[in-house]
N, C-alpha and C positions, 0 to 999 in steps of 0.2 A: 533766660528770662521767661520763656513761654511756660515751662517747667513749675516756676515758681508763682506764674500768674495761675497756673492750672490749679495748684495746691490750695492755696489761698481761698479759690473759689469753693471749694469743697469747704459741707456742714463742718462745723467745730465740732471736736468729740469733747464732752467734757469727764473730766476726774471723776472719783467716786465720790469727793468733799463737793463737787460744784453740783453732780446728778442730787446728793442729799436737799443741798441747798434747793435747787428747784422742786422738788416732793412738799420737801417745808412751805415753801410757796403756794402750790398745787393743794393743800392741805387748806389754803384758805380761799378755795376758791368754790361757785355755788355746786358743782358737781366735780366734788373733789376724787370722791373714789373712781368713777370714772375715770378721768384725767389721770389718775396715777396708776389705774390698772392700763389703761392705752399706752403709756410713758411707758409704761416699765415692760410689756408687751417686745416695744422696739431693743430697749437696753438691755435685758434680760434671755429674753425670745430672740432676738436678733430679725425681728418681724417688719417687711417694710408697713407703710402705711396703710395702704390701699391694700397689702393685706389683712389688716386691722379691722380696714373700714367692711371688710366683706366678710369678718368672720360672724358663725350664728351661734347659737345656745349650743344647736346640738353638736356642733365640734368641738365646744370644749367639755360639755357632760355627755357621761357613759349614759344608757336609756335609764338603769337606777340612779341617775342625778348627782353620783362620783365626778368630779374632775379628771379626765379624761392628763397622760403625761405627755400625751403628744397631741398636737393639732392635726388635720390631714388636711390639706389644702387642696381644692380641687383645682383643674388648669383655669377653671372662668374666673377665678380666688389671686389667682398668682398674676407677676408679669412675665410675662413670655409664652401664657399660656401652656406652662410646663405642672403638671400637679408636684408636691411637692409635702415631706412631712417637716413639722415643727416639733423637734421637743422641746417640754418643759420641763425646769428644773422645779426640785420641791418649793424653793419660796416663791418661785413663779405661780406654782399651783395653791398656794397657799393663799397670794393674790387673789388671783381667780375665785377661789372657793369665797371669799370676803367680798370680793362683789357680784357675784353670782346670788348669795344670803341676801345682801343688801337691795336687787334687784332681779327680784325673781320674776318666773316669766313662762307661762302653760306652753305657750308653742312655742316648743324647739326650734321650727326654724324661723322666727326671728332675729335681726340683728342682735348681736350680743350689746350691741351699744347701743341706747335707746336717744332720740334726736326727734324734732319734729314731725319728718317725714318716715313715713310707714316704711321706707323701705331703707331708714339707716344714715348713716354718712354716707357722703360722696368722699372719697381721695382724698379730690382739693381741699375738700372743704374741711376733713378731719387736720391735713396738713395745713391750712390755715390758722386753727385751735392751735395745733401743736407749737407751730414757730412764734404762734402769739404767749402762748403761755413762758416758752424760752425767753421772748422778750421784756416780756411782764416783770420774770424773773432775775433779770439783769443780764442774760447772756446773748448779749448781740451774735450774729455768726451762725447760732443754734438752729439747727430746722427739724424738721421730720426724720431727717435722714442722721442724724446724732444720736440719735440711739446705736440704731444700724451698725454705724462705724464704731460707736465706745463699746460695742457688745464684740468684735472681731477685733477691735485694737486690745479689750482684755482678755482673750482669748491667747492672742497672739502672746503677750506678756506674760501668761504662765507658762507658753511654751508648749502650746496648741498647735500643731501642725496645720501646715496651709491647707492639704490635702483634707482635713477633718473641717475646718473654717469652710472652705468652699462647700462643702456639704452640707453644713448645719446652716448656711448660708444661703443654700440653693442656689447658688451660681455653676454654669457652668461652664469658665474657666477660671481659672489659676489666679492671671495676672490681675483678673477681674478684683478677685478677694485682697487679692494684696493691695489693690489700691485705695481697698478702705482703711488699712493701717495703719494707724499715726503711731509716728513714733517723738515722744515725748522728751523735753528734756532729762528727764529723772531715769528715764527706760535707758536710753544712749551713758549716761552716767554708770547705771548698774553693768549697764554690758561691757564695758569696758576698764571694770573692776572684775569682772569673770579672766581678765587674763594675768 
């Protein structure tokens, strides 16, 4: 029973049909590009939040103002205080490069996500936006951390090694990665048509 209370408690991953639906969403909301370049950061990037909130211009543009394919996280950037790199894939950067256009910006090291305060989001408070907007959208369950998990649970379903998941992850154990896995009812179905 503790097992299945453990699970439960963990952010909802959602589908690639439910991730659309919430962009659609996000798409009507006042700062939409934002929202969907942070959303898709976590689901795409496999980025937690609070490294989100801490990244600036100049990690993700080369100094000729290229989108950069990887992020480099410094250890003050990450949790554990471990530095750590991020790559991106092309429509990740093709994001990027779209609100990078849409929100340009002379000094490099400012927040990449502009907010009130000079000096960015806070965590909490990007992860409040985030789980709000899940809500907004209809997905109870959804937090910050659903990206995270649908970015390593579809990893996992193409048949991504743990050993590569944990790295592009920046975890450093194993069983860590694996327990972002969800395994879906449709996943368990396919697998057991493989035999």
């Amino acid at each position: 029973m503790l097992k299945k209370e453990k699970q439960m408690s963990q952010a909802r991953t959602l589908s690639d049909r439910e991730l659309q639906r919430v962009l659609e969403y996000v798409n009507t909301t006042k700062f939409a590009k934002r929202n969907r370049t942070i959303l898709l950061l976590t689901h795409w990037a496999g980025m937690r939040i609070g490294e989100v909130a801490a990244i600036r211009y100049c990690d993700v543009l080369t100094s000729d103002g290229k989108i950069r394919s990887e992020i480099y996280l410094s250890a003050e950037q990450t949790k554990g205080s471990k530095s750590r790199e991020v790559l991106l894939s092309a429509r990740m950067q093709a994001e990027l490069a779209t609100y990078v256009m849409e929100y340009p910006c002379k000094d490099s090291k400012k927040p990449l996500f502009k907010t009130l305060r000079a000096d960015g989001f806070t965590p909490n408070t990007l992860a409040h936006i985030v789980s709000g907007l899940y809500r907004q959208a209809g997905f109870d369950g959804a937090t910050s951390h659903s990206g995270r998990r649908g970015f390593l649970t579809r990893l996992s379903e193409k048949g991504v090694s743990v050993r590569v998941m944990m790295q592009l992850a920046g975890h450093s154990a194993m069983s860590t990665t694996q327990k972002y896995i969800d395994t879906r009812p449709d996943i368990l179905r396919n697998a057991v048509e493989l035999v």
